[in-house]
C-alpha positions, 0 to 999 in steps of 0.5 A: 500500500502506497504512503499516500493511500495510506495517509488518505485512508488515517486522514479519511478515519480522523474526518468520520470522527469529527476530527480535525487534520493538518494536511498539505494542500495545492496550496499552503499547509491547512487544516481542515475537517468535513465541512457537513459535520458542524461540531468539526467546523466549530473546533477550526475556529477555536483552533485558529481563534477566528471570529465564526462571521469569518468564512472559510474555503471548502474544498471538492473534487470536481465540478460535479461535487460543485454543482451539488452545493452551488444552486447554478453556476454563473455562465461561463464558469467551466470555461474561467475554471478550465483557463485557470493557470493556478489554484483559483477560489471562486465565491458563491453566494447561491448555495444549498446543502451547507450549513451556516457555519461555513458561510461567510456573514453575507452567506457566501462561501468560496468553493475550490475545486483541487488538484493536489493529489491528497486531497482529491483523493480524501474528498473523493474517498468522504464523497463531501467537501474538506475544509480549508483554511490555513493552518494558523493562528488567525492574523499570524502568517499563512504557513507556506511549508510545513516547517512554518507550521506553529507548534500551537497549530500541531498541538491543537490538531487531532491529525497530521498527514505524514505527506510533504512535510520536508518539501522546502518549495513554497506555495502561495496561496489560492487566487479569489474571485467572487461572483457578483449577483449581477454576473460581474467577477471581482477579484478579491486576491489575485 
Protein backbone atom coordinates (compact mmCIF):
# COMPACT_ATOMS: atom_id res chain seq x y z
CA UNK A 1 0.00 0.00 0.00
CA UNK A 2 1.49 3.47 -1.31
CA UNK A 3 2.31 6.00 1.67
CA UNK A 4 -0.38 8.25 0.08
CA UNK A 5 -3.15 5.53 0.12
CA UNK A 6 -2.36 5.01 3.43
CA UNK A 7 -2.41 8.86 4.81
CA UNK A 8 -5.86 9.20 2.82
CA UNK A 9 -7.26 6.31 4.37
CA UNK A 10 -5.68 7.64 8.59
CA UNK A 11 -6.98 11.04 7.46
CA UNK A 12 -10.49 9.87 5.94
CA UNK A 13 -10.93 7.81 9.75
CA UNK A 14 -9.71 11.02 11.63
CA UNK A 15 -12.66 13.21 9.37
CA UNK A 16 -15.58 10.33 10.29
CA UNK A 17 -14.84 11.16 13.83
CA UNK A 18 -15.40 14.62 13.69
CA UNK A 19 -11.51 15.16 13.80
CA UNK A 20 -9.74 17.91 12.61
CA UNK A 21 -6.12 17.22 10.23
CA UNK A 22 -3.34 19.20 9.11
CA UNK A 23 -2.52 18.49 5.65
CA UNK A 24 -0.63 19.66 2.58
CA UNK A 25 -2.97 21.24 0.15
CA UNK A 26 -2.10 22.78 -3.67
CA UNK A 27 -1.66 25.46 -1.51
CA UNK A 28 -0.39 26.17 1.85
CA UNK A 29 -0.09 23.95 4.56
CA UNK A 30 -4.25 23.77 6.32
CA UNK A 31 -6.29 22.37 8.41
CA UNK A 32 -9.37 21.19 7.97
CA UNK A 33 -12.39 18.88 8.64
CA UNK A 34 -15.61 17.50 6.89
CA UNK A 35 -17.18 20.64 6.29
CA UNK A 36 -21.03 18.85 6.71
CA UNK A 37 -20.25 17.97 10.02
CA UNK A 38 -20.58 21.11 12.32
CA UNK A 39 -19.29 20.14 15.87
CA UNK A 40 -15.77 19.91 13.48
CA UNK A 41 -16.33 23.34 11.79
CA UNK A 42 -16.64 24.79 15.25
CA UNK A 43 -13.44 23.17 16.86
CA UNK A 44 -11.27 25.10 13.45
CA UNK A 45 -12.32 28.28 14.77
CA UNK A 46 -11.44 27.57 18.09
CA UNK A 47 -8.40 26.47 16.68
CA UNK A 48 -7.50 29.07 14.73
CA UNK A 49 -9.06 31.71 17.49
CA UNK A 50 -11.22 33.20 14.23
CA UNK A 51 -14.22 35.02 14.67
CA UNK A 52 -17.25 32.34 13.47
CA UNK A 53 -18.63 35.55 10.99
CA UNK A 54 -15.26 34.54 9.01
CA UNK A 55 -15.99 32.01 6.29
CA UNK A 56 -13.78 29.58 5.24
CA UNK A 57 -12.82 27.56 1.87
CA UNK A 58 -14.30 24.50 1.28
CA UNK A 59 -12.53 22.18 -0.87
CA UNK A 60 -14.22 19.49 -3.87
CA UNK A 61 -13.05 17.10 -6.20
CA UNK A 62 -14.74 18.21 -9.17
CA UNK A 63 -17.29 20.07 -10.88
CA UNK A 64 -19.93 17.72 -10.44
CA UNK A 65 -19.08 17.56 -6.41
CA UNK A 66 -19.51 21.65 -7.14
CA UNK A 67 -22.58 21.58 -8.70
CA UNK A 68 -24.49 19.85 -5.60
CA UNK A 69 -23.72 22.75 -3.46
CA UNK A 70 -23.56 25.84 -5.63
CA UNK A 71 -27.84 26.43 -6.92
CA UNK A 72 -26.50 27.44 -10.63
CA UNK A 73 -23.08 28.12 -11.87
CA UNK A 74 -22.83 31.55 -13.00
CA UNK A 75 -22.35 31.44 -17.33
CA UNK A 76 -19.07 30.85 -18.02
CA UNK A 77 -17.63 29.50 -15.12
CA UNK A 78 -16.48 25.83 -16.85
CA UNK A 79 -14.89 27.87 -19.36
CA UNK A 80 -12.93 30.52 -16.34
CA UNK A 81 -12.04 27.27 -14.29
CA UNK A 82 -10.65 25.02 -17.30
CA UNK A 83 -8.43 28.51 -18.09
CA UNK A 84 -7.06 28.83 -14.52
CA UNK A 85 -3.45 28.99 -14.55
CA UNK A 86 -3.17 28.43 -10.66
CA UNK A 87 -5.39 27.45 -7.88
CA UNK A 88 -8.30 29.56 -8.21
CA UNK A 89 -11.07 30.01 -5.13
CA UNK A 90 -14.38 31.25 -6.67
CA UNK A 91 -17.01 32.87 -4.35
CA UNK A 92 -20.68 31.71 -4.38
CA UNK A 93 -23.27 33.30 -2.90
CA UNK A 94 -26.45 30.88 -4.46
CA UNK A 95 -25.66 27.82 -2.08
CA UNK A 96 -27.51 24.56 -0.95
CA UNK A 97 -26.52 21.97 1.42
CA UNK A 98 -24.39 23.79 3.51
CA UNK A 99 -24.87 24.56 6.80
CA UNK A 100 -24.45 28.29 8.14
CA UNK A 101 -21.01 27.74 9.78
CA UNK A 102 -19.25 27.73 6.60
CA UNK A 103 -20.76 30.60 5.00
CA UNK A 104 -19.39 33.93 5.32
CA UNK A 105 -21.80 36.67 7.16
CA UNK A 106 -23.37 37.88 3.76
CA UNK A 107 -23.86 33.95 3.21
CA UNK A 108 -21.45 33.34 0.70
CA UNK A 109 -18.61 30.90 0.53
CA UNK A 110 -15.55 30.13 -1.59
CA UNK A 111 -15.59 26.83 -3.10
CA UNK A 112 -12.18 25.42 -4.53
CA UNK A 113 -12.28 22.64 -6.91
CA UNK A 114 -8.47 20.89 -6.16
CA UNK A 115 -5.78 19.33 -7.80
CA UNK A 116 -3.45 18.05 -5.19
CA UNK A 117 -3.15 14.67 -5.17
CA UNK A 118 -4.04 14.01 -1.46
CA UNK A 119 -6.72 15.94 -1.25
CA UNK A 120 -8.50 14.72 -4.31
CA UNK A 121 -8.50 11.67 -3.04
CA UNK A 122 -9.63 12.04 0.60
CA UNK A 123 -12.78 14.07 -0.95
CA UNK A 124 -13.28 11.84 -3.38
CA UNK A 125 -12.80 8.99 -0.79
CA UNK A 126 -15.73 11.05 2.17
CA UNK A 127 -17.60 11.98 -1.16
CA UNK A 128 -18.01 15.58 0.93
CA UNK A 129 -16.11 18.90 0.87
CA UNK A 130 -12.89 19.33 3.12
CA UNK A 131 -12.49 22.34 4.88
CA UNK A 132 -9.80 24.50 4.02
CA UNK A 133 -8.04 27.37 5.77
CA UNK A 134 -4.62 27.90 6.69
CA UNK A 135 -3.34 26.26 9.42
CA UNK A 136 -2.51 29.17 11.63
CA UNK A 137 -3.38 31.02 14.40
CA UNK A 138 -5.97 33.72 12.95
CA UNK A 139 -3.83 37.27 11.69
CA UNK A 140 -0.21 35.23 12.28
CA UNK A 141 1.23 34.41 8.62
CA UNK A 142 -0.02 31.52 6.44
CA UNK A 143 2.50 28.63 6.67
CA UNK A 144 3.80 28.05 3.20
CA UNK A 145 5.80 24.66 4.43
CA UNK A 146 5.05 22.55 6.83
CA UNK A 147 8.33 23.53 8.87
CA UNK A 148 6.50 27.01 9.10
CA UNK A 149 3.87 25.33 10.97
CA UNK A 150 3.24 26.73 14.51
CA UNK A 151 3.54 24.18 17.33
CA UNK A 152 0.32 25.63 18.64
CA UNK A 153 -1.33 24.67 15.25
CA UNK A 154 0.42 20.86 15.52
CA UNK A 155 -0.75 20.56 19.09
CA UNK A 156 -4.46 21.56 18.70
CA UNK A 157 -4.68 19.29 15.71
CA UNK A 158 -6.24 15.75 16.15
CA UNK A 159 -4.17 14.55 12.55
CA UNK A 160 -1.12 15.45 10.65
CA UNK A 161 -0.82 13.82 7.39
CA UNK A 162 2.73 12.45 7.07
CA UNK A 163 2.68 13.55 3.32
CA UNK A 164 5.11 16.61 2.12
CA UNK A 165 6.41 17.72 5.43
CA UNK A 166 10.19 18.04 4.25
CA UNK A 167 9.01 20.00 0.77
CA UNK A 168 11.39 23.27 1.11
CA UNK A 169 9.16 24.56 -2.18
CA UNK A 170 6.57 27.24 -1.03
CA UNK A 171 3.27 27.92 -2.28
CA UNK A 172 1.12 30.72 -2.17
CA UNK A 173 -1.94 30.70 -1.54
CA UNK A 174 -5.21 30.37 -3.99
CA UNK A 175 -6.37 33.44 -6.43
CA UNK A 176 -10.07 34.66 -5.31
CA UNK A 177 -12.93 35.59 -7.15
CA UNK A 178 -16.18 36.37 -6.14
CA UNK A 179 -19.41 36.18 -8.26
CA UNK A 180 -21.33 39.18 -8.18
CA UNK A 181 -25.17 38.86 -8.25
CA UNK A 182 -25.28 40.82 -11.25
CA UNK A 183 -22.67 38.39 -13.25
CA UNK A 184 -19.70 40.50 -12.92
CA UNK A 185 -16.43 38.92 -11.04
CA UNK A 186 -14.46 40.76 -8.54
CA UNK A 187 -11.35 39.54 -7.61
CA UNK A 188 -10.63 39.58 -4.12
CA UNK A 189 -6.77 38.14 -4.11
CA UNK A 190 -5.28 37.60 -7.31
Amino acid sequence: MSELVKAVQAAEEELLYGNIILYPTDTVWGIGCDAINIAAVRKIFKIKEREESKAMILLVADLEMLKRYVKQLPTGFEELQAKAERPTTYVFSDTQKLSKEVLAADGTVGIRIVNDAFCHRLIRQIDRPLVSTSANISGEPSPKTFADVSETIKKRVDYIVPLRQDDAMTSTPSRIIKFEANGEQTVLRG
